[in-house]
TORRO-68686 format. One record per residue: x, y, z of N, C-alpha, C in turn. Coordinates in Angstrom, 1 decimal. Example, Ala and Ser with C-alpha at 12.3 -4.5 7.8 and 13.67 -1.06 7.14 Angstrom:
((13.2,-5.7,7.8),(12.3,-4.5,7.8),(13.2,-3.3,7.8)) ((12.8,-2.2,7.1),(13.7,-1.1,7.1),(12.9,0.0,7.9)) 
This chain:
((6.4,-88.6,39.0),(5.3,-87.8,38.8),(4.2,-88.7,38.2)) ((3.1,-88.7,38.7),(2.0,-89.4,38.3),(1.3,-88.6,37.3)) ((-0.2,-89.6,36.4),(-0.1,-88.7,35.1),(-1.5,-88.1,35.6)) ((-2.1,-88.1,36.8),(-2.9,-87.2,37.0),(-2.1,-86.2,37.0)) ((-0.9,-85.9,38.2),(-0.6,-84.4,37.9),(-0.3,-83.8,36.9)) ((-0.3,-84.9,35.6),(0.0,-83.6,34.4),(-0.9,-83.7,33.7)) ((-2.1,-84.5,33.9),(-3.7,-84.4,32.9),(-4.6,-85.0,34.0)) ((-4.7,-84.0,35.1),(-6.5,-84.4,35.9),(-7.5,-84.8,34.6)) ((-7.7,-86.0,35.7),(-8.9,-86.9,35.2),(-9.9,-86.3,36.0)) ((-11.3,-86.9,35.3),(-12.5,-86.8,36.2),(-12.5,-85.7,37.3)) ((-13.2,-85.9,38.1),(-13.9,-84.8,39.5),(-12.8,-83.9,39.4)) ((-11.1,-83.6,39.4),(-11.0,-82.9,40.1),(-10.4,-82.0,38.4)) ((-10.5,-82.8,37.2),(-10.5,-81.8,35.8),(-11.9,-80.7,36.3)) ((-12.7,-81.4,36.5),(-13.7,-80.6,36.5),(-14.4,-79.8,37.1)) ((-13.7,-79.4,38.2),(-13.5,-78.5,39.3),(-12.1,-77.5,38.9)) ((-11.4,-77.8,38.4),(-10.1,-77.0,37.7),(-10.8,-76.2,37.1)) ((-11.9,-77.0,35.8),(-12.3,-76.2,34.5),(-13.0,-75.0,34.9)) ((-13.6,-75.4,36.3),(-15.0,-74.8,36.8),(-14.3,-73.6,37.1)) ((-13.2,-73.6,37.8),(-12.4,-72.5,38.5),(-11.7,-71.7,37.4)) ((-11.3,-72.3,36.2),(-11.0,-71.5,35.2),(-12.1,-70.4,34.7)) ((-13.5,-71.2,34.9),(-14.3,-70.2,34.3),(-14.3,-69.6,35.1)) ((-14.8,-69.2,36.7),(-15.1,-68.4,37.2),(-14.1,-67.2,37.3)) ((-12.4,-67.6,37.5),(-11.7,-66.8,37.7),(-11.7,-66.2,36.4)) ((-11.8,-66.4,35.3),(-11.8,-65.5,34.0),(-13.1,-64.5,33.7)) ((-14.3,-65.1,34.1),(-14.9,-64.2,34.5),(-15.1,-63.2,35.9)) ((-14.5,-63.4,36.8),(-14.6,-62.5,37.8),(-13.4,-61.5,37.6)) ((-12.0,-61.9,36.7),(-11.4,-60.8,36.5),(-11.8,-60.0,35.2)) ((-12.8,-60.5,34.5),(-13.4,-59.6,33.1),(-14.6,-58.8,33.8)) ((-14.9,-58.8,34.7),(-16.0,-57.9,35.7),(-15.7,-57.0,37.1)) ((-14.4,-57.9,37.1),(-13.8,-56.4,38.1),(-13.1,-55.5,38.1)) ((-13.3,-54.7,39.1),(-13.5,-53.2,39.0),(-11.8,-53.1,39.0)) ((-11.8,-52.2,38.6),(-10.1,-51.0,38.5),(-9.4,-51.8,39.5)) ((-7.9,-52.3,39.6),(-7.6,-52.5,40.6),(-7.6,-54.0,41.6)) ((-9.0,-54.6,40.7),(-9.2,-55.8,41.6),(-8.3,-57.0,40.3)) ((-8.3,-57.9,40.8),(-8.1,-59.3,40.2),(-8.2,-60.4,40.9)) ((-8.2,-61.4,40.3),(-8.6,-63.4,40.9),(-7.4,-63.6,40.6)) ((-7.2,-65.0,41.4),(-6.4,-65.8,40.8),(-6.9,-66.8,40.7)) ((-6.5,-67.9,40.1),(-7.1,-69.2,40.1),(-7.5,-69.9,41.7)) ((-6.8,-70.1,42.5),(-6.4,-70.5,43.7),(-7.4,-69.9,44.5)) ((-8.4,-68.9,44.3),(-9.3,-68.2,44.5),(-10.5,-68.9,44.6)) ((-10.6,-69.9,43.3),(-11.7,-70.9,43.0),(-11.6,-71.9,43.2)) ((-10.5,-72.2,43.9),(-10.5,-73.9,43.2),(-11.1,-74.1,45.2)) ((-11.6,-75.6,45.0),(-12.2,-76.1,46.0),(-11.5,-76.6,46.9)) ((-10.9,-76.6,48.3),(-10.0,-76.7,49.0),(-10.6,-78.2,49.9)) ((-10.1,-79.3,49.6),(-10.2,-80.6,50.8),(-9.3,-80.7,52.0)) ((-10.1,-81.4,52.9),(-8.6,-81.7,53.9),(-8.8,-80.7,55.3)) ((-8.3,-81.3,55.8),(-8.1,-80.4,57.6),(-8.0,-79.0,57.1)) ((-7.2,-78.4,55.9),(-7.7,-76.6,55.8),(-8.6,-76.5,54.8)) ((-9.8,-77.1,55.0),(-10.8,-76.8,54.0),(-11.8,-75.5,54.6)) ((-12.2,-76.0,55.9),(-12.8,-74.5,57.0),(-12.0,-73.3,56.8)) ((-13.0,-72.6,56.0),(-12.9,-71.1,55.9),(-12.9,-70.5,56.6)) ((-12.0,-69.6,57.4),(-12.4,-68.5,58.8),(-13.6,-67.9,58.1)) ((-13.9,-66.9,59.4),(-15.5,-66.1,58.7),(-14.7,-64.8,57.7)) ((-13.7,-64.2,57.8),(-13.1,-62.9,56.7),(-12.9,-63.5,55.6)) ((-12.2,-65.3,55.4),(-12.4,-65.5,53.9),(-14.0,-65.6,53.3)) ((-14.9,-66.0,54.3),(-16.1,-66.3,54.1),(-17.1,-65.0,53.6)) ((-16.6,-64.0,54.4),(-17.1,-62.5,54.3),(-16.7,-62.3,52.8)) ((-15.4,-62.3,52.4),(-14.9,-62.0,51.0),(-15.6,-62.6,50.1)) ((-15.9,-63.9,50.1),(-16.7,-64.4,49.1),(-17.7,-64.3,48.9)) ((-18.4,-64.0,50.2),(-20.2,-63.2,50.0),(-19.7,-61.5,49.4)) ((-18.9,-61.4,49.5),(-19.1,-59.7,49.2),(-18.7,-60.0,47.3)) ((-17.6,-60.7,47.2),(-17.6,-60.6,45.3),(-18.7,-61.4,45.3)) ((-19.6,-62.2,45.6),(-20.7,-62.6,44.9),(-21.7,-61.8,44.5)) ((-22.4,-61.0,45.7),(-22.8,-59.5,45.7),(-22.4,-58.6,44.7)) ((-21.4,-58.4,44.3),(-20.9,-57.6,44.1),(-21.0,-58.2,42.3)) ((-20.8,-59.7,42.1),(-21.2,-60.4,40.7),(-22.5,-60.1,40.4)) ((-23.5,-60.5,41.4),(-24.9,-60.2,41.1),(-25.4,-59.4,41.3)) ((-24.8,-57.7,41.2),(-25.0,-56.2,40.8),(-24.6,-56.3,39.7)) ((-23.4,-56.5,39.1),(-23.3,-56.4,37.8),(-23.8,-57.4,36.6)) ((-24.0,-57.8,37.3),(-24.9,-59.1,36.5),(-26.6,-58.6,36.3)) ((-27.0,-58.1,37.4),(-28.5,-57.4,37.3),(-28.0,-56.5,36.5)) ((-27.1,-55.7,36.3),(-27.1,-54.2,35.7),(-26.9,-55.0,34.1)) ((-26.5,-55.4,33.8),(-26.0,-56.1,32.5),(-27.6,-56.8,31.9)) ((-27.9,-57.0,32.6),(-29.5,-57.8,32.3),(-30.3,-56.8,32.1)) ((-30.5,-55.8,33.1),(-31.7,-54.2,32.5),(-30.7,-54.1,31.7)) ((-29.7,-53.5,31.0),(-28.9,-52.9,30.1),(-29.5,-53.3,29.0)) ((-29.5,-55.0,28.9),(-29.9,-55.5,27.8),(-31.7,-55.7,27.2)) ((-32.3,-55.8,28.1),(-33.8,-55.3,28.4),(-34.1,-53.8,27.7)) ((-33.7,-53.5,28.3),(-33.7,-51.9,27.7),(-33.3,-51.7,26.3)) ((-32.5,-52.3,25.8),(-32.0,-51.9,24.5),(-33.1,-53.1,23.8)) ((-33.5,-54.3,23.8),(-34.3,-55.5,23.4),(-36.1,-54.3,23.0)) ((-36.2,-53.5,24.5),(-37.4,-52.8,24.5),(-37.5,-51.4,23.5)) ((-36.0,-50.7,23.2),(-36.3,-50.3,22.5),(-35.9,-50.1,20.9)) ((-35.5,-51.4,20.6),(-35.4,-51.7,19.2),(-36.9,-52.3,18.8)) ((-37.9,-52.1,19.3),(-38.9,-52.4,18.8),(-40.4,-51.3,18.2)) 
């Protein structure tokens, strides 16, 4: 066993880290019932890196679906900024 596999170096630590964040926040924002897994995020190289168009659909739709709650979290906070003053 090589010691990348048990401490990624460089590019692909940092694509790991990247996917840790996203999948911890995309399962702290979804709805009832949904969940990520890591595997979800991480960046895929190689002859199966082409996404059909339904995994492609999926990932436009949680994006969408991030940046509604993401806008609603932003007025939420606006609103309360506007009226503590």
């Amino acid at each position: 066993m090589s010691f990348n596999e048990i401490s990624p170096i460089g590019g692909i630590r940092g694509d790991l880290h990247a996917a840790i964040v996203a999948c911890t926040m995309a399962n702290a924002w979804a709805g009832k019932g949904k969940s990520y897994k890591l595997a979800d995020f991480l960046l895929k190289f190689g002859a199966d890196s082409t996404p059909t168009q339904k995994e492609l659909d999926v990932k436009v739709s949680q994006l969408e679906q991030w940046g509604r709650m993401h806008n609603k979290l932003v007025e939420t906070a606006k609103k309360k900024r506007t009226t503590k003053k």
